[in-house]
N, C-alpha and C positions, 0 to 999 in steps of 0.2 A: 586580457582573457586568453589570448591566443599564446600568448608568453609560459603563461603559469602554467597550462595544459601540457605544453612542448618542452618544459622541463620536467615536468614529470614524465613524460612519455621515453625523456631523454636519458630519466634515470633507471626505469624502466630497463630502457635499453641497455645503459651500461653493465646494470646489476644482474643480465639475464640475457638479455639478445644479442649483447658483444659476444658473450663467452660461446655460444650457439654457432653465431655467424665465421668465429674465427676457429672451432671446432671444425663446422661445412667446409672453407675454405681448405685447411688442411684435409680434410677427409675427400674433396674431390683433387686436390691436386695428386697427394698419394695412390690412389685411385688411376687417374688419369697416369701417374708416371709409368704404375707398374703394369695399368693394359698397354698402354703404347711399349713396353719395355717384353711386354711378353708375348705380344703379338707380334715385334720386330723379331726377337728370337725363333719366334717360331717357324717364321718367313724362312729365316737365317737357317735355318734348319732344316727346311727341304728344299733349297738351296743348296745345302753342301749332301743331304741326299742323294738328290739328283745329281749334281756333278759328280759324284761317289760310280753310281750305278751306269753315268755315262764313258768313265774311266774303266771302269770294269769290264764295258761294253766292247769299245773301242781296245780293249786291252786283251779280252782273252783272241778275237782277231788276229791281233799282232805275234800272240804267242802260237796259235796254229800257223803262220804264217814264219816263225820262228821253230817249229817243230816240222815244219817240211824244207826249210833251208837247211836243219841240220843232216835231214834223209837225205836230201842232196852232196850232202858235204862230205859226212862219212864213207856213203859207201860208190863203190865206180862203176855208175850205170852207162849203159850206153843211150845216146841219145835219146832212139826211139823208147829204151824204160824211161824216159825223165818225162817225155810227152805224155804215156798214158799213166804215168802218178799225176802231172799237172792236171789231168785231164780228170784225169780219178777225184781228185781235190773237188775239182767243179762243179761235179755231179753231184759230188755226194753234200757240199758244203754251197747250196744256196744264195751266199750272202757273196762268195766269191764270182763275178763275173768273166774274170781272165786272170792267169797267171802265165808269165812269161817271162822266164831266165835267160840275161841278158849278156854279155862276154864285158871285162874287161874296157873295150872298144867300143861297149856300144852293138857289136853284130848278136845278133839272136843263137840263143843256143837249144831254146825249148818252149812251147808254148802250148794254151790250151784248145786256142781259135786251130782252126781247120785252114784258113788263110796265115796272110801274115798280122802278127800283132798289132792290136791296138793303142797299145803304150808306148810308151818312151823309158830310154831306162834315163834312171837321174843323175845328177852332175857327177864326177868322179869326186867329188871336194865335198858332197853330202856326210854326213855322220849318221847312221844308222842307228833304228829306223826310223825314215823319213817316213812323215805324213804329210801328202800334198795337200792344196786349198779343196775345201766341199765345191762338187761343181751339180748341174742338174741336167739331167740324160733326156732323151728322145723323149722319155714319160712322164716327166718334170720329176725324177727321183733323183734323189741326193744320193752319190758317190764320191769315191776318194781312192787315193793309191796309196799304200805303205809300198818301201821300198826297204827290203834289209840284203846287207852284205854276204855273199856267198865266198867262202875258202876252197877252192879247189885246188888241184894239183896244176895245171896252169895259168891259175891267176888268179885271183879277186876277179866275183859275178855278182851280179845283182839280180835278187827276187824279186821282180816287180809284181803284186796284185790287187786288182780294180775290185774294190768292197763297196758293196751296193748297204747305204747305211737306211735304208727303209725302215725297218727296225728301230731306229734312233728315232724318228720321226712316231712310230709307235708310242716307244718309250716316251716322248716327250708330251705326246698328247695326252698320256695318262696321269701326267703330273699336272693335280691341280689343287688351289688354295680356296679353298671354299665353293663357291658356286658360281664365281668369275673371274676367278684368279687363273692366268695361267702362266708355264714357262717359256721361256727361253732361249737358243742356245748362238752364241754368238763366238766365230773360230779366232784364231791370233791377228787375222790382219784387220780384224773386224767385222767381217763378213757374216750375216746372218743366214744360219744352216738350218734352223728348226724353230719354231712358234706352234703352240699349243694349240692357239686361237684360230680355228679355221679360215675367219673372216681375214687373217692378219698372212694368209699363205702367201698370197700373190708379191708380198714380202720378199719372198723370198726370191722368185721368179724372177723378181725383177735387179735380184742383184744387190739389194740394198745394203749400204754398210755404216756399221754402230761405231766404229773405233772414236771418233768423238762423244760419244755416251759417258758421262763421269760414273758410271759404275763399273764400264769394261776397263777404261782409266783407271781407275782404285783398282780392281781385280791385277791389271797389269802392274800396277805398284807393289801393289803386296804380297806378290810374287817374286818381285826381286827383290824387296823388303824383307821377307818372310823372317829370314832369321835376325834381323835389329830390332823389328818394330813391335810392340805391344800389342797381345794378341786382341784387346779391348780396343782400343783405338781403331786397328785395322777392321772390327766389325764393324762400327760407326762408319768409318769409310765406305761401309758396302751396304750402307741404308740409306736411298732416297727415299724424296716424297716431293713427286712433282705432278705433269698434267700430260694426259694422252693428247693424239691429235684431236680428240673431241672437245677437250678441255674437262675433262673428268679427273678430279681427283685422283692420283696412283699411287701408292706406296710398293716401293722395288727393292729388293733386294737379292745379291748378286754372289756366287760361291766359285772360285775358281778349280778349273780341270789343269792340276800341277802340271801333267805329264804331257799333257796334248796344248797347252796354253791357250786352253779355250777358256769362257765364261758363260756360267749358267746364272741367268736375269729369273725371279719372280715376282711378277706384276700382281697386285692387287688393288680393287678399285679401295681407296680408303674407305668410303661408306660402308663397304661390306668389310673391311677388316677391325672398324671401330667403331664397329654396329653394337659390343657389347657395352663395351665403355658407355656408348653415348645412350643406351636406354638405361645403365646403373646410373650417370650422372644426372639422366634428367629427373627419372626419380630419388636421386638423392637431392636434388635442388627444391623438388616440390616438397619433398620431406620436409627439407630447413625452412624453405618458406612458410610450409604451414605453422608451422610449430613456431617462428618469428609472427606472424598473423597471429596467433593465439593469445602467443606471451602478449603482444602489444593492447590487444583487442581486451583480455583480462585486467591486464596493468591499466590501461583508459576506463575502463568499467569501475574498477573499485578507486581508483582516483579519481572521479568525479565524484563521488559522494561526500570525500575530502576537500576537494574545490570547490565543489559548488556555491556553497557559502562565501568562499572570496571570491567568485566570477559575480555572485550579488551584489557583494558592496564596492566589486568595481564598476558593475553596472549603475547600480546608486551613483557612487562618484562621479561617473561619466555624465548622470544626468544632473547633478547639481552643478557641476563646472562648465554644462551649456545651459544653465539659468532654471532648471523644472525643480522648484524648489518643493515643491509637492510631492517628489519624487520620496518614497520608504520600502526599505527592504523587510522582508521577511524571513527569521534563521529561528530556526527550532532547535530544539536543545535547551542544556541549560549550561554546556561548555563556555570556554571564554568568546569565539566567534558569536557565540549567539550573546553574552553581554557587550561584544563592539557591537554590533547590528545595534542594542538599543541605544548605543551612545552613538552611532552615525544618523538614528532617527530623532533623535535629541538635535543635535546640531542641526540637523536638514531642516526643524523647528523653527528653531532657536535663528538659525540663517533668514528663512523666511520671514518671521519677524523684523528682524533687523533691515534686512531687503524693502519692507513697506517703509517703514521708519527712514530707510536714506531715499527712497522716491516722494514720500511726501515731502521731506526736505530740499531735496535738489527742486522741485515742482515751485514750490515754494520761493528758493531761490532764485530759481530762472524766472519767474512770473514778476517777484522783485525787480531782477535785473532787465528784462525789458519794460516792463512799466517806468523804472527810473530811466532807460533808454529816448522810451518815448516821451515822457515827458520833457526829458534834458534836451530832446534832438526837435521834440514840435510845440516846447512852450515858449521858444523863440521866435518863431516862424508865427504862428498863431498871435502873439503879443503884438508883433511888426505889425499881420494885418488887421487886428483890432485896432493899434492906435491911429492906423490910416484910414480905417473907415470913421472914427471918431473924429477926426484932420478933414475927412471927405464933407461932411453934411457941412460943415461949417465953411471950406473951401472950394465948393462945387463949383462954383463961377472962375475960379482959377483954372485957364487951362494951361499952364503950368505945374502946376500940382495934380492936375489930372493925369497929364504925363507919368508923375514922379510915383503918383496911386497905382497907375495901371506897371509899372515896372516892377516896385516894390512888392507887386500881389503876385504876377510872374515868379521872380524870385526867389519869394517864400514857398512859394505851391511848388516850385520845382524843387525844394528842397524837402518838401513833406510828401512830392510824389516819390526823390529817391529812398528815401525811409523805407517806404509802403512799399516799394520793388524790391529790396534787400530783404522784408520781410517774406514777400510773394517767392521769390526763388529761392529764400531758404526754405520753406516748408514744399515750393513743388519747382523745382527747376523745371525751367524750359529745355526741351527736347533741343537737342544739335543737330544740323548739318552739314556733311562733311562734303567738302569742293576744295578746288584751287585753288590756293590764295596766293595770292603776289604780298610775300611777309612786307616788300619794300614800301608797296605802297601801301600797305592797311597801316604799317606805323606811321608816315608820312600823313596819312588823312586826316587820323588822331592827332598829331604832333599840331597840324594846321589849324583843327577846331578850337585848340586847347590854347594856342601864342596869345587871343585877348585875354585870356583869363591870368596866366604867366606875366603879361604884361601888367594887368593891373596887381596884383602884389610884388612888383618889380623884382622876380625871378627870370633868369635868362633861361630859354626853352630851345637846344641844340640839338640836330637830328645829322647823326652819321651812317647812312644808309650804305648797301654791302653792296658792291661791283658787280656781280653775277647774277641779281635779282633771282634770291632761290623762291623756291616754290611749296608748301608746306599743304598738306591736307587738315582745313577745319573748318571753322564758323565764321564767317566775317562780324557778323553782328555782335558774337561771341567773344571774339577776339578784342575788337575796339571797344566794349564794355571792360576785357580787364587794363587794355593799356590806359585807359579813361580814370579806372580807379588806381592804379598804378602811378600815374603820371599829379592826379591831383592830390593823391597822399605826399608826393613829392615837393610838390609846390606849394602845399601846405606846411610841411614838415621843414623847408628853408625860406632862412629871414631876406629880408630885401637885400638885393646886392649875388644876391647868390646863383648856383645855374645849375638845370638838371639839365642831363645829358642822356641822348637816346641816344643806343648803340645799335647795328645789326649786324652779324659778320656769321662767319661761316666756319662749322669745327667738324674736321671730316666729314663725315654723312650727317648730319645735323645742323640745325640751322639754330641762333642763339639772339634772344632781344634782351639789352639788360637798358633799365632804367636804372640812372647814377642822381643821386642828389650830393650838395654838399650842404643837407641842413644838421640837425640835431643829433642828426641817430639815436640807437635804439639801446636800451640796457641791453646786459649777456643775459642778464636772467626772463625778459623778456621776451627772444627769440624763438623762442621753443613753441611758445604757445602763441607765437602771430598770426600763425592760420587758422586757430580754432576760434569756431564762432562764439560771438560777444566779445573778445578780446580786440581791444582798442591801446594805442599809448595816445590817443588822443582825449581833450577834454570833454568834447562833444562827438555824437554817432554811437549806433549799437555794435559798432566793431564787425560787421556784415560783410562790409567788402575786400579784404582779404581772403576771406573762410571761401566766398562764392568764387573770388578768384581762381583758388587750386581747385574747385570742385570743376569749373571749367576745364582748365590745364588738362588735368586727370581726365576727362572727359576726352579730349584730344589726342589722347595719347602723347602728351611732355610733360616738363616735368618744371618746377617753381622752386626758388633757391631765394635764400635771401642772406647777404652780410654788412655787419653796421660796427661802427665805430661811432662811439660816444662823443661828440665834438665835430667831428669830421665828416659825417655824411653816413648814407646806405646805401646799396645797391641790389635789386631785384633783377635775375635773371629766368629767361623763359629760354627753355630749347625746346625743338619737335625735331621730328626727323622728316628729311629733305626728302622731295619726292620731284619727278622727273616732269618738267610745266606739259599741259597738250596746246596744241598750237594754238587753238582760240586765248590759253589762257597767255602765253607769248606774243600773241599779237596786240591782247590789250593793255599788258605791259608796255 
């Protein structure tokens, strides 16, 4: 039932929910490429922005600082004019904190302080203009020093002036990527000069440096890169996506400052950068899915009114192949499903018929077969003690024959009490209990009861017992009931002169008892059916004690084997599995 439905549901799917499903698929991957692709870009883009505006920044500085080396340079002031132009610069230009024209040597030629200067002038071997490292002042503000070369009539000087980059720190706090994104700025040794993020200042304070950062890396590469490498590639190089110290998702991207070989970083947490994405994706998910739930929910709805009819006469089916021969379906219509329907309720008839017909028969038979059982196994027995009660009246005063009366009635009664047991525990077995068994000695007891019986049909009765004395969980009572039938089938079944042999021995974790005869053995075509009840290859008995046999076994948990050779003998084997003796039962071993 479940089959039939799951192929339809299956085709269903093919015919309708594949094309759907691999439709979504595409439709959220393309989706997903082009916001991750245009939100990287955009990063990417106020990234070189900002690096733009900070070069700019940085750059017109340099060129006021390059239009007062030329005033210098041109014309021949005397010292004291060179101090109140420096000085003039100062006032008027904010951002400058000192400027101080330095000789050749290193001696002072002009400055703006009132003392002596605060700088240094830089190496003679420098290439102008030199920008020194971001350093941070008495007020925690960011400063730096350009240094450019002055021509004078006696010698190469150097402008040195302290630019107070507050301003950059402005500029950088106002660049921001949504409503948590902020920038960056990170100088050539690595050194972190600016963060957006207020919480992220003390950043700075403390000195902290990025030069191991794989975005100021790549920035650095692809600036010496620039002119080989592919301008595609080199932006990939300048998109992470990695974790803050919080462990917060960040997507970073990075734009280099050519001129100053600095690198400008922006940080965004990814949730907020692929915040659109992911509410287009999740309703384009619930989209597909609804409309997959549809199609399926549709497709199962009108397909069951199609199936339905074969989920009936599989359910029919099912109930006549566990026996409810009463069982009849019901199919409307007048299609061909509703003519098999009246031809499965035909059969389901027709079967049950048939079905009383072979019970009264087998009833019949089996009633046969033990009646002829019992007749054949207790018109013996009963004949014996009629004729010895007829032997009795006339021989009473014998007591010799009294003897021979009371033996012969034993005898026979214990052979019509075993009949009447084989019948009793086929229709209700006796409950089991399961104990300790010493396998050695429970065959040894049997073996011992059994030697007069052996002896009188002159069969030799051998017991080869296992070295280890295993230990088996079952029934003792159980047990020497089947080696008892076991053993006398044996003795039976060989002519005088002959020998059964008990065996016991030991097969890894299992323990094995075979009883060996060298009588008659058994046909091949009889084999099959030597455990089932009523089956006898004997002349006399209702063939009982085998059947009870394996029902024991089975009970036990092992297992009953049987192989014969026609001339030469049979051999029945018994295994259990081996279980660990407890000391009582060790000791009475």
């Amino acid at each position: 039932m479940r089959s039939i439905t799951t192929r339809f549901v299956m085709l269903v799917a093919t015919a309708a929910v594949v094309p759907l499903l691999l439709y979504g698929a595409v439709s959220v991957y393309s989706l997903r490429a082009g916001t991750r692709q245009s939100v990287t870009n955009g990063n990417l883009n106020v990234a070189a922005r900002a690096a733009e505006q900070i070069e700019q920044y940085i750059g017109h500085h340099v060129r006021v600082l390059e239009s007062l080396a030329a005033t210098l340079r041109e014309t021949e002031l005397q010292p004291w004019q060179e101090v109140v132009i420096l000085k003039a610069y100062v006032l008027d230009l904010d951002v400058f904190r000192e400027l101080t024209l330095f000789a050749s040597d290193g001696s002072v030629i002009a400055t703006s302080r009132l003392g002596s200067p605060g700088l240094d002038p830089p190496p003679t071997s420098a290439e102008p203009p030199l920008i020194a490292e971001v350093s941070v002042d008495d007020d925690f503000l960011p400063t730096t020093t350009v240094s450019l070369a002055v021509t004078r009539p006696e010698g190469r000087a150097w402008l040195v002036g302290e630019v107070s980059l507050e301003e950059l720190w402005r500029m950088v706090d106002r660049i921001r990527v949504g409503q948590q994104g902020f920038a960056l700025v990170v100088a050539e040794g690595g050194q972190l000069i600016a963060h957006g993020d207020p919480d992220q200042k003390a950043r700075i304070a403390s000195g902290e440096n990025l030069a191991d950062h794989a975005l100021v890396r790549a920035a650095a590469a692809g600036r010496s890169t620039a002119s080989t490498d592919d301008t595609d590639s080199r932006q990939s190089d300048l998109v992470l996506e990695t974790e803050d110290d919080n462990g917060r998702g960040v997507l970073a991207a990075a734009a280099a400052v050519p001129s100053l070989n600095w690198t400008v970083i922006v940080e965004q947490p990814t949730s907020e950068a692929f915040a659109l994405f992911d509410r287009l994706e999740t309703q384009l998910v619930f989209v597909i899915l609804g409309a997959l739930v549809l199609t399926v929910a549709f497709g199962y709805y009108w397909g069951r009114s199609f199936i339905r009819p074969i989920l009936a006469l599989t359910r029919g089916t099912e109930a006549i192949a566990a026996g409810h021969l009463e069982e009849r379906v019901a199919i409307g219509g007048t299609n061909e499903l509703h003519q098999l329907g009246e031809s499965f309720n035909s059969m389901a008839e027709r079967l049950g018929q048939l079905q009383d017909d072979v019970r009264r028969q087998e009833r019949q038979a089996m009633f046969g077969r033990i009646a002829a059982g019992l007749v054949h196994d207790l018109s013996h027995p009963i004949q014996n003690i009629g004729n010895s009660c007829r032997l009795i009246v006339k021989l009473f005063d014998d007591s010799d024959y009294r003897a021979t009366f009371r033996r012969t009635v034993e005898r026979e009664f214990s052979s019509i009490k075993r009949v009447l047991e084989d019948l009793r525990n086929l229709a209700q077995p006796t409950p089991l209990e399961r104990f300790p068994v010493d396998i050695n000695r429970s065959v040894a007891d049997v073996a011992e009861s059994m030697h007069a019986l052996a002896d009188t049909a002159g069969v030799g009765l051998e017991t080869r017992l296992s070295v280890d004395r295993p230990v088996i969980e079952g029934d003792l009572f159980a047990l020497s009931r089947v080696y008892r039938n076991l053993i006398l089938n044996a003795i039976e079944a060989t002519a005088r002169g002959g020998d059964v042999t008990l065996l016991v021995e030991e097969h890894e974790a299992r323990v094995r008892v075979s009883i060996h005869d060298t009588g008659t053995g058994i046909p091949r075509d009889r084999l099959e059916n030597i455990f089932e009840d009523f089956e006898t290859t004997k002349r006399r008995g209702l063939g009982l004690g085998l059947a009870i046999s394996r029902k024991i076994v089975g009970e036990l948990g092992g297992d009953i084997t049987v192989t014969s050779t026609v001339g030469r003998g049979t051999t029945f084997q018994l295994e259990f599995d081996r279980v660990e003796a407890r000391p009582a039962v060790a000791a009475a071993s």
